[in-house]
Every structure is written in C-alpha cells, then in structure tokens.
C-alpha positions as CSV (number, residue, x, y, z in Angstrom):
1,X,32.9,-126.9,91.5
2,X,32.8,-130.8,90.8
3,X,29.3,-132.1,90.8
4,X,25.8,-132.3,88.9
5,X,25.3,-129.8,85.8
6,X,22.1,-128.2,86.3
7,X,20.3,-129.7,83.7
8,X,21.7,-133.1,85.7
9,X,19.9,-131.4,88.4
10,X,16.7,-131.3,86.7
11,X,15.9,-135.2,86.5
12,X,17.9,-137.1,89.1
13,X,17.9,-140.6,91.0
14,X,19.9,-142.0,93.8
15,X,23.6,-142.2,93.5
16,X,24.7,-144.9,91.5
17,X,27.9,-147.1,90.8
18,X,30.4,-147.2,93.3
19,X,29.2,-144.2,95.5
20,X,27.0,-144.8,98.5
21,X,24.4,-142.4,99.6
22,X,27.1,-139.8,100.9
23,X,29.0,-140.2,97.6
24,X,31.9,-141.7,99.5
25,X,33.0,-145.2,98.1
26,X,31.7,-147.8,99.8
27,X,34.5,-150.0,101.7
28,X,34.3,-152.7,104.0
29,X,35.3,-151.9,107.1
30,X,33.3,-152.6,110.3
31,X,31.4,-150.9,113.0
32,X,32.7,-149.7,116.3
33,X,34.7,-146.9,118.9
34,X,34.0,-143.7,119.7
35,X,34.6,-140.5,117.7
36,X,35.4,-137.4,120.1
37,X,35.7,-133.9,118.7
38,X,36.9,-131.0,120.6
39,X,34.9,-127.7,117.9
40,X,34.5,-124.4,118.1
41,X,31.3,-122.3,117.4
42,X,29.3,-123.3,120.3
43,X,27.2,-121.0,122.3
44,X,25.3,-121.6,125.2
45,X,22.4,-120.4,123.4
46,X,22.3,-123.3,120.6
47,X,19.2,-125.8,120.1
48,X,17.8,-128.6,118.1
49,X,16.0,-126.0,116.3
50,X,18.1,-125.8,112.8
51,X,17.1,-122.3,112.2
52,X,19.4,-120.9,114.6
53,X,22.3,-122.9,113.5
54,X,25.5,-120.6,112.7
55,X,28.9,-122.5,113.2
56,X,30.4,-125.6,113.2
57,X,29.3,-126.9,116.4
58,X,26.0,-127.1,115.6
59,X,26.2,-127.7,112.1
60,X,28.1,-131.2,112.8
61,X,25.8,-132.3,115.7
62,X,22.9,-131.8,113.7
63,X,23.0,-132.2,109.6
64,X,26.0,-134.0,110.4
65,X,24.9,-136.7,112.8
66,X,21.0,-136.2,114.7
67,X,19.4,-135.2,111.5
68,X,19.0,-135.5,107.4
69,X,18.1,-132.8,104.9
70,X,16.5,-133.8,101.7
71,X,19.5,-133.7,99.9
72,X,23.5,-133.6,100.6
73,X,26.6,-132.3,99.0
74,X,29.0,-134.9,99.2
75,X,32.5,-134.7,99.6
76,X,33.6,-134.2,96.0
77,X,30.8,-131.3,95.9
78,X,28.3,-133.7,93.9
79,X,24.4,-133.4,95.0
80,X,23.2,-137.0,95.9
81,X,19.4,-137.7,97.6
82,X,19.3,-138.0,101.5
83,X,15.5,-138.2,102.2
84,X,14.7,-137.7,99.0
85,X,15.6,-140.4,96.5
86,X,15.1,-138.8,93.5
87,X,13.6,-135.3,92.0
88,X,12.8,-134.3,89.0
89,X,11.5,-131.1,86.7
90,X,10.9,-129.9,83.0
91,X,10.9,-126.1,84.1
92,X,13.2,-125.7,87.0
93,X,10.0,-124.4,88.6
94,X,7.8,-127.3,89.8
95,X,9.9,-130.2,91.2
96,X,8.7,-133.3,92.3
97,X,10.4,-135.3,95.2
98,X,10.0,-138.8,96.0
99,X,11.1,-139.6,99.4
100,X,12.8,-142.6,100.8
101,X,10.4,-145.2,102.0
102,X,11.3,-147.3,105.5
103,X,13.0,-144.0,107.4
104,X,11.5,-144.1,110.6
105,X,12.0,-140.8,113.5
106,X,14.5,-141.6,116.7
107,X,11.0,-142.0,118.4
108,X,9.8,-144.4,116.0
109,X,7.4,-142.7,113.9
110,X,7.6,-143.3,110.0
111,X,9.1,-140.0,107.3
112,X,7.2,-139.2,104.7
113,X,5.8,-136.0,102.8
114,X,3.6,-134.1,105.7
115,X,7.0,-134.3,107.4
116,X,8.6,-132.5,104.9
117,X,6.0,-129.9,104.7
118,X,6.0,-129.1,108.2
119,X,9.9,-129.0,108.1
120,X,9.6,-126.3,105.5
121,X,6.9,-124.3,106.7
122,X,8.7,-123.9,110.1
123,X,10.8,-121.6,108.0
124,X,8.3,-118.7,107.1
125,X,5.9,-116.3,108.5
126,X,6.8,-112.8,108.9
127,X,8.7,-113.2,112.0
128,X,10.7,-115.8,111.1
129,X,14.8,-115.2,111.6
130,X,15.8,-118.4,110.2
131,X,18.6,-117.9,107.5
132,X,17.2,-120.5,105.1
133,X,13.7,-118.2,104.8
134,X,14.9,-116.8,101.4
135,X,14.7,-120.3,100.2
136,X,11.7,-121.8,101.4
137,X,9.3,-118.6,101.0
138,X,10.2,-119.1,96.9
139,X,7.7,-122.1,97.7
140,X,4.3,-121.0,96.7
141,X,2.9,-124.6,96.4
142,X,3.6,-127.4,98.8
143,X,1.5,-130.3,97.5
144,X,1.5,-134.4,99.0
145,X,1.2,-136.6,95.9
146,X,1.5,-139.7,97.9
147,X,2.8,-140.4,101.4
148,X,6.4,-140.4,100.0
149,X,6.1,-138.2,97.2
150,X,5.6,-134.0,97.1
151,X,5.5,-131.6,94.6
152,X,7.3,-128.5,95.3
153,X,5.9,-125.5,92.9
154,X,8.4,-121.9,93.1
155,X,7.7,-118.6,92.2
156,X,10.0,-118.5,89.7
157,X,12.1,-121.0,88.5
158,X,15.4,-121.9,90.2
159,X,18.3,-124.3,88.6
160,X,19.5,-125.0,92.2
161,X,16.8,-125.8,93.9
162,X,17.7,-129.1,94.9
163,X,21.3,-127.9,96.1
164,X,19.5,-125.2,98.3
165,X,17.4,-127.8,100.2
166,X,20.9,-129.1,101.7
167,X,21.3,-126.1,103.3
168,X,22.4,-126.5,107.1
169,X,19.0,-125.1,108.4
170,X,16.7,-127.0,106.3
171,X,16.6,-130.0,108.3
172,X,13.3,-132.9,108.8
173,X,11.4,-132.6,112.0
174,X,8.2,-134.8,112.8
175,X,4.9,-133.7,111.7
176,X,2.7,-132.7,115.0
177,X,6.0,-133.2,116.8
178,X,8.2,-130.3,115.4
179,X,8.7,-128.8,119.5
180,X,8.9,-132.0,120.9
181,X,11.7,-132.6,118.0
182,X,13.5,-129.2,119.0
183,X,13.6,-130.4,122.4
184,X,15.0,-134.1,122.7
185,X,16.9,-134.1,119.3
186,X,14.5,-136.4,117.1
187,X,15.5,-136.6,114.0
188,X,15.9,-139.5,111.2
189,X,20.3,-139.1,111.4
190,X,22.4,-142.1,111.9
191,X,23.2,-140.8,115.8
192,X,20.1,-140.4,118.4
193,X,21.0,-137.9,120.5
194,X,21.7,-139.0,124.5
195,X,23.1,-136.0,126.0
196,X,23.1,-132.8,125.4
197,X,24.4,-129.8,127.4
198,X,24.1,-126.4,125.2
199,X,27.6,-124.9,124.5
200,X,29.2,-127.8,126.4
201,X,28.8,-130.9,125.2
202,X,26.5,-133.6,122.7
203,X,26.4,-137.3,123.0
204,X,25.1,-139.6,120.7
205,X,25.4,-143.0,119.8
206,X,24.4,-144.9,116.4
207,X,20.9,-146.2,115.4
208,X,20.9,-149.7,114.6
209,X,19.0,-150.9,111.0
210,X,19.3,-147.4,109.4
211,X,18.2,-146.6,106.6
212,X,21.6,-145.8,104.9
213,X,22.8,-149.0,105.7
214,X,26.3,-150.3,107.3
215,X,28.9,-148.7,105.1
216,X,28.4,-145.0,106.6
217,X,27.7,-144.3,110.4
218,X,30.8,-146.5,111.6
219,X,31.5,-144.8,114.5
220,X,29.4,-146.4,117.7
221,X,29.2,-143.1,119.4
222,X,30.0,-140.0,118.9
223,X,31.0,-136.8,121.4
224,X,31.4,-133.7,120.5
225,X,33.0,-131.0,123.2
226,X,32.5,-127.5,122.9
227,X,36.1,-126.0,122.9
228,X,35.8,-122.2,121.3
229,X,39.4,-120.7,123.0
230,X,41.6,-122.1,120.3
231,X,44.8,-122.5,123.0
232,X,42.4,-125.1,124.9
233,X,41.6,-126.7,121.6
234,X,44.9,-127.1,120.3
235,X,45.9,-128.7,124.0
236,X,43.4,-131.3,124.2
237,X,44.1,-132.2,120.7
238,X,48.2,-132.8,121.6
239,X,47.0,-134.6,124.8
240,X,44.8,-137.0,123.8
241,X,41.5,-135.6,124.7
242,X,40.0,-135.5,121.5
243,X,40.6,-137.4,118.3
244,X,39.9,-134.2,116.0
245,X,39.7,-130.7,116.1
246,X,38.5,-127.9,113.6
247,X,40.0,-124.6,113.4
248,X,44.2,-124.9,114.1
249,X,45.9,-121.7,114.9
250,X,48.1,-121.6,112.5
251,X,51.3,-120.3,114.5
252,X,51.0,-123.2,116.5
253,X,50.8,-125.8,113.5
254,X,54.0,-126.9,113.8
255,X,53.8,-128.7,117.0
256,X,50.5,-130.2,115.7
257,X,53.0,-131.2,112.8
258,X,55.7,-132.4,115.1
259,X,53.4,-135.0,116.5
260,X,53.5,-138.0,114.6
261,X,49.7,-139.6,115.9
262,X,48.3,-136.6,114.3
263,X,48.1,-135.0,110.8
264,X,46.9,-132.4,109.1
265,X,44.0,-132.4,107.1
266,X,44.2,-128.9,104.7
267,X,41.2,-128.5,102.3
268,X,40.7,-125.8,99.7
269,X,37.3,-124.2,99.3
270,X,35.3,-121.4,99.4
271,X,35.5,-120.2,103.4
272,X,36.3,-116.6,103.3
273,X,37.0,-114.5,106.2
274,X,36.0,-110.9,105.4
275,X,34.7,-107.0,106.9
276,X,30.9,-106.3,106.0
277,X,29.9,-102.9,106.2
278,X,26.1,-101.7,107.0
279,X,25.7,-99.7,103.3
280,X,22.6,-98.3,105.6
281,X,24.6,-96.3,107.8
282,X,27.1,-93.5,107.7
283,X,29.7,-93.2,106.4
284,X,29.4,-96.6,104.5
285,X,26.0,-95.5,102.4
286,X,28.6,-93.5,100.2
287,X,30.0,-95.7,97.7
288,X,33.0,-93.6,97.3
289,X,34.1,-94.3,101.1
290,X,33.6,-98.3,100.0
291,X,35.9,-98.1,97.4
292,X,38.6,-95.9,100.0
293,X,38.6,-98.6,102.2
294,X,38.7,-101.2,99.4
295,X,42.1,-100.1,98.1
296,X,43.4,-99.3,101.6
297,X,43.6,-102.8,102.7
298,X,46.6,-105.2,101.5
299,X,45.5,-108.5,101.2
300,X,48.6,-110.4,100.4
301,X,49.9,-109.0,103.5
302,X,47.2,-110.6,105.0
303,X,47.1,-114.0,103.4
304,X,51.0,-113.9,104.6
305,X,51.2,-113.2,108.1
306,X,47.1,-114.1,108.8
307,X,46.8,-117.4,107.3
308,X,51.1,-118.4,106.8
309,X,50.3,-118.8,103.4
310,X,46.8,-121.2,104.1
311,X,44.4,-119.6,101.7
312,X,44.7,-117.1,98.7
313,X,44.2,-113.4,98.1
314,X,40.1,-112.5,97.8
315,X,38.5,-109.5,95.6
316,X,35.8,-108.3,97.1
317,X,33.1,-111.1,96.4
318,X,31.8,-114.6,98.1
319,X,32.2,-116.5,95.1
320,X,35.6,-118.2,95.0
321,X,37.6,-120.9,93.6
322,X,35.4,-123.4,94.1
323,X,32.5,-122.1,92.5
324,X,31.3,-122.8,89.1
325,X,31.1,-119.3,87.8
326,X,33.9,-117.6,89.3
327,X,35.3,-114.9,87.4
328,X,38.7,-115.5,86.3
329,X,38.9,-112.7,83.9
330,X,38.4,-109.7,86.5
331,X,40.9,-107.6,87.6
332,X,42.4,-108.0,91.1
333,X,42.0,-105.3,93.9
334,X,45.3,-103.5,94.9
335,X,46.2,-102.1,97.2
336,X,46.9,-98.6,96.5
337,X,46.8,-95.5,99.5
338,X,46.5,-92.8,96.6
339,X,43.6,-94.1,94.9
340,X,42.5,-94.5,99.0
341,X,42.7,-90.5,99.2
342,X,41.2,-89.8,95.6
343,X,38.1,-91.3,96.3
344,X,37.6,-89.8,100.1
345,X,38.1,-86.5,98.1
346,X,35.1,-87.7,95.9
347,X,33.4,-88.0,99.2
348,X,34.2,-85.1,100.3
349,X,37.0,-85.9,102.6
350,X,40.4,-85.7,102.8
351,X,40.4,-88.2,105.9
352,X,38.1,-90.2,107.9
353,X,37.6,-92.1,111.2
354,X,36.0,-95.1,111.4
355,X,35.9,-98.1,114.4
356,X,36.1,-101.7,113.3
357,X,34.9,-104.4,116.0
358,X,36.8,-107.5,115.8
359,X,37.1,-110.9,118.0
360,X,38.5,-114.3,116.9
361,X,35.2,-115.8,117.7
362,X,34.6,-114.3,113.5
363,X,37.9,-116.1,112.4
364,X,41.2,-117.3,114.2
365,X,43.2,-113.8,113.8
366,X,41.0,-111.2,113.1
367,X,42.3,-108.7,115.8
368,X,45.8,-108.9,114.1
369,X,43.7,-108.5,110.8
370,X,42.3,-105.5,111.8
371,X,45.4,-104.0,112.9
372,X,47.0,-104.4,109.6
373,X,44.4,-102.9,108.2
374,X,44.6,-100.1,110.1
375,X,48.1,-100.2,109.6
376,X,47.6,-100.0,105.9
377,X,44.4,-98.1,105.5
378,X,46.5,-95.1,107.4
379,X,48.7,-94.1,104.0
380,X,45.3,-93.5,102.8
381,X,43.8,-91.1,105.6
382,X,41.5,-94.1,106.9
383,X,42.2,-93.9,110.8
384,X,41.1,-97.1,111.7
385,X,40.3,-97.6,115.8
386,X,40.2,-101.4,116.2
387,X,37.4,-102.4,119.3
388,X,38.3,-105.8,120.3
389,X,35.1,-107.4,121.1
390,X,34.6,-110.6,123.5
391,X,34.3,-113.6,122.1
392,X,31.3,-114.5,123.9
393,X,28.2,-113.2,122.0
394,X,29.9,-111.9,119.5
395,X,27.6,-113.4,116.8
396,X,24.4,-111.7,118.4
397,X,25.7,-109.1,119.9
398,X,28.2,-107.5,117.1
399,X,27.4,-109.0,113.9
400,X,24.6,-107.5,111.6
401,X,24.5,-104.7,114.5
402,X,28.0,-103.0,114.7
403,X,28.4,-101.0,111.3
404,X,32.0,-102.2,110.1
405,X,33.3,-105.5,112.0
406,X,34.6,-108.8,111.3
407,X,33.3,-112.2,109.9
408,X,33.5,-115.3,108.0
409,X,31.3,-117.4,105.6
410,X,31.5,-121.0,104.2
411,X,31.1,-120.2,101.2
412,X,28.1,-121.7,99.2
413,X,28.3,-124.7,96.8
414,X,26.5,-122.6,93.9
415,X,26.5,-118.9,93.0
416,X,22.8,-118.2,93.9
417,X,22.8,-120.3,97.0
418,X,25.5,-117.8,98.0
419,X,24.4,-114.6,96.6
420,X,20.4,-115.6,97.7
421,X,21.9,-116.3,101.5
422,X,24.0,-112.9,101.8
423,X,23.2,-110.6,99.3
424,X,19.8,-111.0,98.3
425,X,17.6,-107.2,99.6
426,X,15.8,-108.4,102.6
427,X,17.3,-111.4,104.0
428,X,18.1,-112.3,107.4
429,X,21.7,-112.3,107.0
430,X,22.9,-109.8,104.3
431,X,25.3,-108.4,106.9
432,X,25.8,-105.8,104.8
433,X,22.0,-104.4,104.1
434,X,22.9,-104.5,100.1
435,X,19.7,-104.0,98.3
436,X,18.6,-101.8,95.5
437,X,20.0,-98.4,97.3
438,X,23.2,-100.0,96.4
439,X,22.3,-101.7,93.0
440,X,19.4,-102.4,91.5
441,X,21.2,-104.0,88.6
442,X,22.6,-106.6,91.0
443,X,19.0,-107.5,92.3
444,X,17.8,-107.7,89.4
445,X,20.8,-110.2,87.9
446,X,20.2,-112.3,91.2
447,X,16.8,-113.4,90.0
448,X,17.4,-113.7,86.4
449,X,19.8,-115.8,87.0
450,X,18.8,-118.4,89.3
451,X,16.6,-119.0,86.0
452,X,18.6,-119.3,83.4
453,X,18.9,-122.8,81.9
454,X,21.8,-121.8,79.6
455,X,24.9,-121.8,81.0
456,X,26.8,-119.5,78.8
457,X,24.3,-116.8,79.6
458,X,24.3,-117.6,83.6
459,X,28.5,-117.3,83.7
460,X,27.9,-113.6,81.9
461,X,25.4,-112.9,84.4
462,X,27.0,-114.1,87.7
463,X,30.3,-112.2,86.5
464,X,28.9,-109.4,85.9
465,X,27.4,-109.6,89.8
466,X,30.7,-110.2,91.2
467,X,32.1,-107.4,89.2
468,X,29.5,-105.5,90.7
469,X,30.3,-106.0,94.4
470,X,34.3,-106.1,93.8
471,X,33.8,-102.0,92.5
472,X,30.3,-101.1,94.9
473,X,29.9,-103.7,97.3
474,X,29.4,-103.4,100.9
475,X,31.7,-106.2,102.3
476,X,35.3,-106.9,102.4
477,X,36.6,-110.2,100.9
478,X,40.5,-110.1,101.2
479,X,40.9,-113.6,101.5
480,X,39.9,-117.2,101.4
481,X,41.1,-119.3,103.7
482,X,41.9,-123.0,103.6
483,X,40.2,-125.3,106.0
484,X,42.9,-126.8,108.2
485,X,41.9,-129.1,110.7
486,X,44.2,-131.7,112.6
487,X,43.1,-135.6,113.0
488,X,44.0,-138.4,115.1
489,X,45.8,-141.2,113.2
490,X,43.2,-143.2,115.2
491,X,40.4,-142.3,112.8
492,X,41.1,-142.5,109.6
493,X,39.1,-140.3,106.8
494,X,38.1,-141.0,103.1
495,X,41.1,-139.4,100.8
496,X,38.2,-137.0,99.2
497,X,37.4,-134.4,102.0
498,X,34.6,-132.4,102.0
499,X,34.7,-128.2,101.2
500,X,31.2,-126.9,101.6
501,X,31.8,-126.5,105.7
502,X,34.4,-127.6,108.2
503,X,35.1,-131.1,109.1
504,X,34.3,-132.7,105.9
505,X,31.2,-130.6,105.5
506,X,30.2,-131.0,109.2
507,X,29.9,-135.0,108.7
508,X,32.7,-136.7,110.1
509,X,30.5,-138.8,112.1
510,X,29.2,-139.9,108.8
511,X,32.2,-140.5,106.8
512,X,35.0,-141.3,108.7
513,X,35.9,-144.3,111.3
514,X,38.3,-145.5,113.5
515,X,41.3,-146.7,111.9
C-alpha cells in the first residue's frame, strides 16, 4: 500500500505540492457535460442513509458524489483531509480534527463540529446494523473544541484511525437535520442530488463555488443507472447508453476490446471474491471440516477459467497485495483431495454433504465457481450441492444467513480496517461469526495491533493473524480479482486509478471529465 506511514498519520495537514484535495494532480481543464454510468449493486431497497450502503451503486452516488467523509483515500492509496483539514495525535488515542471552514450543506446550512458528532453517533446504540459501528463505538469521548475543531478520545489507541473515518458509511449529515438529510440527499459533495428513484436511477448535477474548488467536480451532471444483469450492462455500454460501466464479464471482453471508443480500465487491488462459512453452525464449527474444504478447492483453476487470468490465486485471508503487511513468507494453500479425506477422518468422516448458495449478484461467475468447486472438492469426499440463488435479494436474504455461500469484499486499505470490519467477534458483518470459539489468539492480536506504533512488531503481528485464518479460518479466499471496468473515450480519467473500491474508489464523478 502507497500512502501515509502511520506515524505520518499521527500529525497531518492538507495535501500539499502538486496534489489537490483528492490527491489527483491538479490540471487545467474546464467544466462541463454529462457523466452517465450504467453500475451494478443497486437494490430497490437503498437510501441516503450511509449505513446501509453495500455495493457500488450506492457507494458512488453517495461518498463519491452527494456526500464527504472526513477523510479520503486517494487514488494512489494516500490518506488526504476531506472535511477535515488536518488531525493530529501524540498517542494514537486522542485525535484532534480541525474541520474545513466555509463548507456549507446542499440546503445551505454551514459544517462544522456538532455535524460531525451527530454523523458519528447515528452509528451506535444497541440496535444499530450499520457496518461502520465497530469503528465509531471505539469513540468514548466526542468533544467540540471550537465550531470547526473536535477532539475524538478512543478506548484504546488505534494507528488508523484516520483511514477508518473514510470508510463508505461514515458519511456527514446535518446536525438536527440527519432524517431530513436521509430523505432528500443533503450532503456537503460536489453533486446535489435532483432525482432519485431507489434501484433505478440518481441524478445530480454540480454545486457551484464548492469548497474543493474548480480542478475536481468537472462533470456538470452526473447519472447514474442502475444496470445489475451484466448482459444489459455490457449492451448499453457498446451502444452508447452509458459512458462507463463497472463490473465487465470477462468472456465478453473482447468485444468491449474490439470497440475502439472504449477501453479497458484493469486495476489491481485487494477485491477478493471468496465462500464464508457460519463457524456457528454445523458442520462448519469443526475446524477439521474447514481445513477439508480448504484443500479441496483449486484456486488456479479458478483464477483461470473464473477471472481469464484477471486476478491472482488467494490463501485463505482478506489481506492481499495491496496491503501493507501482507505476508509474503507464508506457504500457499494447495490443493490436495488426500489431505481433503485425512482431515474428514479427523472429523470423524469419511465423506460429507454440504449445500453452497451462490448468485452472480456476490461476484460475476460464482455459479460456475461453485461448480468447480464441487467438481474439485468431490476427489475429496466433499459432495457439494450448488443452490443457485436469485439475484434479487441476495445480499439480505442469503448472505450472513445461509451457512456456506458466496461473496466478495473490497478489500480494506489497512490491515485493521479490514480485519476490525469482517473479522472482529461481534460485528455486523463477520460473515463468518469468527470470534474467540474459533481463536482467541486472533482477537486478541486484533487489538494489540491496531496499537502498536512499531512497525516491525505490527508486521509479526498481522502475519501471524493471516496465518491464523489461512490454517482455521472460517472463509474461503481463493482469489483476488482485478477491477476491470470499461470507459468511454469520451471521458477521460487521471492515469493513477483508484483500488480501495470500483470505479476509481466510487469517485469518478470526482476525478474524471469529459475528454
């Protein structure tokens, strides 16, 4: 991961030089046209309110355009201020934010600190879903210094903080006005928000005199189409329709190829498309039926005939290529059918039936993925039945409820962003229920790290986690998978792309303009 050290993290300003507040360089090029987007991820279920936010569609139209998080992750992974200008801390545990002074609401009212608290606190309370809880309830102190400055007090300290409040779901809402916000779309982003039909469509168009100035925001409105079938997607893009789309089914990439007023934007990050299993339930509480399945699935056959060669081969962990600490020096899964059998025997087995849901509403393919793995996993005496589940709903009615289905992730841009999101006991979306049952020693890691200032000690730490969940863990990670989206030669794009999500992290109304 490029970017700010962590001790850099600890006493930062605004970005400086020749990066503008995204951390794109600034150019002069001039406002105007229309950026339309045909994305996936959309359900007719999605708000303004950021702690629902799951996929793409949502991610782009909110952090990406209506709203602005505290801080961003620009495009070459770097952490630069959005609301907040600058932070600073001598412990890691008590920060101190100071906010950026003349943002004003889409409804006119001015940003500063009671905005931010409000914004946070929407997060907690015991009956609170919202992914980015685990963050914001390590808040034990949320005091106003000044009308644009807050100081931010954790119960224990955490290195990252300021790369957590980025997060997707940690968006700004108006103090007093947070429902009213959720409602109409009223945030402090460089689009206001003038139509929006849920799991259909969004329509903005640019603020004039924002706050980040002329060089970003070039685009004079933006639309964004919901288009989830990737055979619809893929038309509108040769057509015409759209001038972008997320998501390309890679058997059909040639044609995208062929067409020479498109190309082919392919970014290598940290997405991974993977198989959680509920380590809650039978038979996947039994560590030994884990590691069965674990060498009964062959990932390079996957990476081959799933992503043609778009991604690389995963063991068993979230944290990838493109993380900081991300362990080199471990030994890769095989696949192997004997070792399959040896440890069913250990369990007690000497075959087993399981049913793996799968739709390619969790990743483009994952039907065929789950018939090669039950292809493979058969050598083994793993009988796999594959359930293909509809697309529609698949997020709330499959995910974190069926015991052994498909998924993807993002990725995170730091280890305990990632870990604290997915892995941590307790929070909303550990998909695989991995808590202490599993391994206390992990938990336990998890916190120690997110504290430790030396960095030689925090790479020992955060490899010994992922060597942890590569032998025990509860999820499948065969493989990460490039993000390969196609373009218009109509808009043209900074040559740095963004990793952290899709679409130049979500913000191509941001950062790119027509050509």
């Amino acid at each position: 991961m490029n970017g700010i050290s962590r001790r850099g993290l600890l006493k930062t300003g605004t970005a400086a030089g020749v990066l503008s507040l995204t951390g794109m360089p600034l150019r002069a090029q001039t406002r105007g046209g229309k950026l339309t987007a045909g994305l996936s991820g959309a359900n007719t279920s999605d708000s303004w309110d950021s702690r629902t936010h799951s996929d793409l569609f949502m991610i782009a139209s909110a952090q990406g355009a209506v709203f602005d998080s505290l801080t961003e992750v620009a495009a070459d992974g770097s952490l630069v201020g959005e609301l907040a200008e600058s932070w600073e801390s001598s412990d890691a545990q008590t920060w101190v934010f100071n906010l950026r002074q003349g943002v004003k609401f889409h409804n006119g009212k001015a940003f500063g600190a009671d905005d931010v608290i409000e914004s946070l606190s929407m997060h907690l309370g015991e009956d609170s879903k919202s992914a980015a809880k685990p963050i914001v309830e390590n808040i034990v102190e949320m005091n106003k210094l000044g009308e644009h400055q807050l100081e931010l007090v954790l119960s224990a300290p955490n290195a990252d903080f300021p790369y957590l409040l980025s997060d997707y779901h940690i968006l700004m809402y108006p103090a007093g006005q947070i429902e009213e916000a959720i409602a109409q779309g009223i945030g402090t982003g460089l689009y206001q928000v003038q139509s929006f039909d849920p799991g259909v469509r969004m329509v903005a168009t640019r603020v004039d005199d924002h706050y980040k100035g002329d060089s970003v925001g070039l685009f004079d409105e933006i639309e964004y189409i919901a288009i989830n079938d990737n055979t619809a997607r893929m038309n509108a893009m040769m057509t015409g329709q759209v001038d972008a789309i997320n998501r390309i089914d890679f058997k059909t990439e040639a044609l995208l190829r062929a067409n020479p007023a498109l190309r082919i934007q392919e970014v290598t990050g940290n997405q991974q498309y993977t198989f959680p299993m509920l380590t809650d339930t039978a038979p996947y509480n039994d560590v030994n039926v884990r590691r069965a399945i674990k060498y009964g699935v062959n990932r390079q056959e996957l990476v081959d005939k799933i992503l043609l060669g778009h991604g690389a081969v995963g063991n068993d962990t979230p944290i990838g290529p493109a993380n900081q600490y991300y362990n080199t020096e471990m030994e890769q899964l095989e696949y192997d059918p004997d070792k399959s059998k040896f440890y069913l025997e250990q369990a007690g087995l000497s075959s087993i039936d399981l049913d793996l849901s799968a739709s390619n509403a969790a990743f483009e393919g994952a039907v065929d993925a789950a018939q090669l793995m039950q292809a493979s996993m058969s050598a083994g005496g793993i009988n796999i039945n594959v359930i293909q589940e509809p697309a529609d709903g698949y997020w709330s009615n499959v995910w974190l409820k069926k015991s052994f289905c498909a998924c993807y992730w993002s990725g995170r841009a730091t280890e305990d962003w990632m870990f604290s999101t997915a892995y941590e006991a307790g929070v909303p979306w550990n998909d695989s229920q991995w808590d202490e049952k599993d391994s206390a020693r992990f938990q336990e890691l998890l916190v120690m790290a997110r504290a430790e200032l030396d960095s030689d000690k925090r790479r020992a730490q955060y490899f010994e986690m992922q060597q942890i969940l590569r032998d025990d863990g509860g999820v499948l990670v065969p493989m990460f998978a490039n993000y390969v989206q196609a373009v218009n030669n109509r808009i043209s794009s900074p040559e740095t792309v963004g990793n952290l999500w899709q679409m130049d992290n979500g913000r191509m109304a941001e950062r790119w303009s027509v050509a």
